[in-house]
C-alpha positions as CSV (number, residue, x, y, z in Angstrom):
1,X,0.0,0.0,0.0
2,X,1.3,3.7,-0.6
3,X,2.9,5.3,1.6
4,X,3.1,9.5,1.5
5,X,6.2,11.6,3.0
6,X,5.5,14.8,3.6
7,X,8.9,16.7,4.7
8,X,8.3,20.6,5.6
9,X,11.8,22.6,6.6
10,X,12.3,26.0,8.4
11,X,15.5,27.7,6.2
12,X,18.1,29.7,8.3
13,X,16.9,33.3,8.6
14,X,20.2,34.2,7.2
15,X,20.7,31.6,4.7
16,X,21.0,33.0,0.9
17,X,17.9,32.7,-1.4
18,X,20.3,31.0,-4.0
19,X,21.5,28.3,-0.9
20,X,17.8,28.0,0.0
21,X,16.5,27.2,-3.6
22,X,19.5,24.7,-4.9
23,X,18.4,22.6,-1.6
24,X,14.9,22.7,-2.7
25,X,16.4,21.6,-5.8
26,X,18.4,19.0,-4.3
27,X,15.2,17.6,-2.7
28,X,13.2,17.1,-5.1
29,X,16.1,15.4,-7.7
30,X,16.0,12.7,-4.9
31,X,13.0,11.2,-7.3
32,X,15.6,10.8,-9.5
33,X,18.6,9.8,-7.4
34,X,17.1,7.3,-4.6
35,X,17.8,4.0,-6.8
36,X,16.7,0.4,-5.2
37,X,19.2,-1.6,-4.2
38,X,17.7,-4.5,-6.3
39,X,16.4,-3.1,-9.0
40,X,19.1,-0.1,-10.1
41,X,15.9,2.1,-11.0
42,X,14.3,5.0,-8.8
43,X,11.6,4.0,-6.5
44,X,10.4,6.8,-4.9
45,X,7.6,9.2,-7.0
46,X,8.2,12.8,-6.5
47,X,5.2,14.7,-6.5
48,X,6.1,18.0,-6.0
49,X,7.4,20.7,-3.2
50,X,7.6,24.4,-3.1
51,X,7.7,27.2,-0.7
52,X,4.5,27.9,1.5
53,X,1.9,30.1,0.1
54,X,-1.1,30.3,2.5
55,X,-3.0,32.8,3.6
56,X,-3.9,30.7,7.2
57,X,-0.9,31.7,9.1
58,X,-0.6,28.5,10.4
59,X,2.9,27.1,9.4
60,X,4.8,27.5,12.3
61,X,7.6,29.4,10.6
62,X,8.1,26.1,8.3
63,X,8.0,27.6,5.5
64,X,8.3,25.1,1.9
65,X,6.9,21.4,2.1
66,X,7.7,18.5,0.1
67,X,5.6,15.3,-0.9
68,X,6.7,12.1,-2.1
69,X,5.1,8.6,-2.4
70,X,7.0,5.2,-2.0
71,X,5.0,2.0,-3.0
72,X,5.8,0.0,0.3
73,X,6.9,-0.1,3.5
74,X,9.9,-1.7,3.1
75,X,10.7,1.2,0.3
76,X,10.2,4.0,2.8
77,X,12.2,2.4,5.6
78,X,15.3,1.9,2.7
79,X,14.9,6.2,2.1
80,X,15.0,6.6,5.7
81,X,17.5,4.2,7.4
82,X,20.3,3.5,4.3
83,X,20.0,5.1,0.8
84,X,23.1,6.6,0.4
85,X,21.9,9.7,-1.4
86,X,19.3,10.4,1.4
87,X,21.8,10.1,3.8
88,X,24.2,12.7,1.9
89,X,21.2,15.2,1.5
90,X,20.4,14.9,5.1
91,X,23.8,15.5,6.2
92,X,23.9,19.0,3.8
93,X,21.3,20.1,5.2
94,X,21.7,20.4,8.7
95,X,23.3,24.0,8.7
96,X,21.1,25.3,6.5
97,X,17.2,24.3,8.9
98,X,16.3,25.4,12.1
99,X,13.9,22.6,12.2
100,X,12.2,20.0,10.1
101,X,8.7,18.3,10.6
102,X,8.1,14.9,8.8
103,X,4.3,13.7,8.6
104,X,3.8,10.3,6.7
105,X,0.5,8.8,6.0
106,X,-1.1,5.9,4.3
107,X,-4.3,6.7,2.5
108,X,-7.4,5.6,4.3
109,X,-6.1,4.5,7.5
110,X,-7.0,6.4,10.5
């Protein structure tokens, strides 16, 4: 059953627009560069990210969110615990948040 990872991040006050928008770009190219162990192709679905455009006020000062989809389980806990271009992203972006909220969810269950 799908499984949906949202990912929302709180940039550096300071940190450069240009810094801010290549990791945005980094993020999303993860579609591309997460490959399966087995199978040598990508197996996560990238379905967008952006910066925060509502008018609620209720963000938190999080301010761009990022969705993606994996197919299983067993997918998602590969991203999280060993891909190795997960794990490089991750560790480039630790001086650039001030905090990072991660909400996963599988469609229908409650």
């Amino acid at each position: 059953m799908a499984i949906y990872h949202i990912v929302m991040f709180k940039f550096k006050a300071l940190l450069p627009l240009e810094e801010v928008k290549a990791a945005c770009d980094e993020m999303l190219a993860l579609g591309d560069k997460c490959v399966h162990p087995t199978t040598k192709a990508p197996y996560i679905k990238t379905l967008g990210g952006g910066k925060d455009n509502s008018p609620e006020g209720l963000q938190s000062g999080l301010s761009h969110c990022f969705v993606f989809k994996f197919e299983s389980e067993e997918d998602r806990k590969y991203y999280i615990e060993t891909d190795p271009a997960h794990r490089e992203f991750v560790a480039g972006m630790k001086d650039k948040v001030d905090m990072v909220q991660v909400v996963d969810f599988t469609p229908g269950e409650f």
